[in-house]
C-alpha positions in Angstrom: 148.8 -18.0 40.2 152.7 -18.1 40.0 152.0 -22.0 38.2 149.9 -20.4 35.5 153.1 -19.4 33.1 154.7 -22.5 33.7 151.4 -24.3 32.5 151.1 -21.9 29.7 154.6 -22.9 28.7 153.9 -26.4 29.3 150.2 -26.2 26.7 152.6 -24.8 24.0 154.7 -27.5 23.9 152.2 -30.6 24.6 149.2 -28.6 22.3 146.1 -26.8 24.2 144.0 -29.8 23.1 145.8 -32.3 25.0 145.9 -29.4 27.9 142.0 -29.5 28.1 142.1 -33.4 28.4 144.6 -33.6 31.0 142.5 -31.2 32.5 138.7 -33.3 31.7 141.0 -36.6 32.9 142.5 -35.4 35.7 139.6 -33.9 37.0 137.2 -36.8 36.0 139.3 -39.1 37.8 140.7 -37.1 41.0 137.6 -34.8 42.3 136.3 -37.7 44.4 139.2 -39.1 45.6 140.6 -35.9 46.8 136.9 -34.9 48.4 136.5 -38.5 50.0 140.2 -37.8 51.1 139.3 -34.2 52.6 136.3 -35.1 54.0 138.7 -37.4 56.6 141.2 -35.1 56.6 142.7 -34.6 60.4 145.9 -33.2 59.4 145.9 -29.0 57.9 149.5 -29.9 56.2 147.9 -32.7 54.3 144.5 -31.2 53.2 146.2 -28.1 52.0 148.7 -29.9 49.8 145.1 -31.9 48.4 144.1 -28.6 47.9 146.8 -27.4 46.0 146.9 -30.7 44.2 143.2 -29.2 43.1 144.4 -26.1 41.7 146.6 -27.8 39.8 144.5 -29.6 38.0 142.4 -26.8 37.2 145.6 -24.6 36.0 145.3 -26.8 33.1 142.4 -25.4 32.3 142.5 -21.6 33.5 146.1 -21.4 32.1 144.3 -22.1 28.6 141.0 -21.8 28.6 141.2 -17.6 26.9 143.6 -18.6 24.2 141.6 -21.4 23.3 138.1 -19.7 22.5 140.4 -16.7 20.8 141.4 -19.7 18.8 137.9 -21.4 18.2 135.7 -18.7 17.2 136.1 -16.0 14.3 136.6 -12.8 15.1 133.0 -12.1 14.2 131.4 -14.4 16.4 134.0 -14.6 19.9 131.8 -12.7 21.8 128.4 -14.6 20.8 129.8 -18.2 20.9 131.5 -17.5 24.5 129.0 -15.3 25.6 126.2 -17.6 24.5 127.5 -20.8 25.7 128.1 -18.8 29.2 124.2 -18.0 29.5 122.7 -21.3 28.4 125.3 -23.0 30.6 124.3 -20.8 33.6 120.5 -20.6 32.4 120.5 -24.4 32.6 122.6 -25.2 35.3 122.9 -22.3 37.5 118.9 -21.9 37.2 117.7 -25.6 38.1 119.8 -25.9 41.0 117.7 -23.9 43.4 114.5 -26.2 42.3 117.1 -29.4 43.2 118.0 -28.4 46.4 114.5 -27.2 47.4 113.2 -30.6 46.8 
């Protein structure tokens, strides 16, 4: 939370666009490497500085992410393209995962 102005600041100057693909690159490449290192994880020190290595990744995202769809969408049509894209990512997503795990 106290990183979020900082990467605010930092999306201003490098452009919200390249913000969002540090954030898809970064993530892409680290989830799995800092899960698999987790998952082996004997020291607390070390697994909560992976963790906050997480967070940073995704501040690139959080620390954009409303000023971006403010920017996308017309005034018009905010509320149905991020309310819509909410619900069919959810409906698709967040709806098939209880048949996948039951399985």
């Amino acid at each position: 939370m106290l990183m979020l102005p900082f990467f605010g600041t930092l999306s201003d100057k490098i452009s919200r666009c390249n913000s969002m693909l540090c954030f898809g690159g970064l993530t892409a490449v680290m989830t799995m490497l800092i899960l698999t290192a987790l998952q082996n994880m004997n020291s607390p020190y070390v697994a909560f500085g992976l963790v906050i290595l997480a967070m940073l990744i995704v501040i690139f995202y959080t620390s954009t992410s409303g000023i971006l769809k403010t920017e996308i969408f017309l005034p018009e049509v905010r509320v149905l393209g991020v309310g819509l894209s909410y619900a069919m990512a959810n409906a698709l997503f967040g709806g098939s995962a209880y048949m996948l795990r039951s399985h």
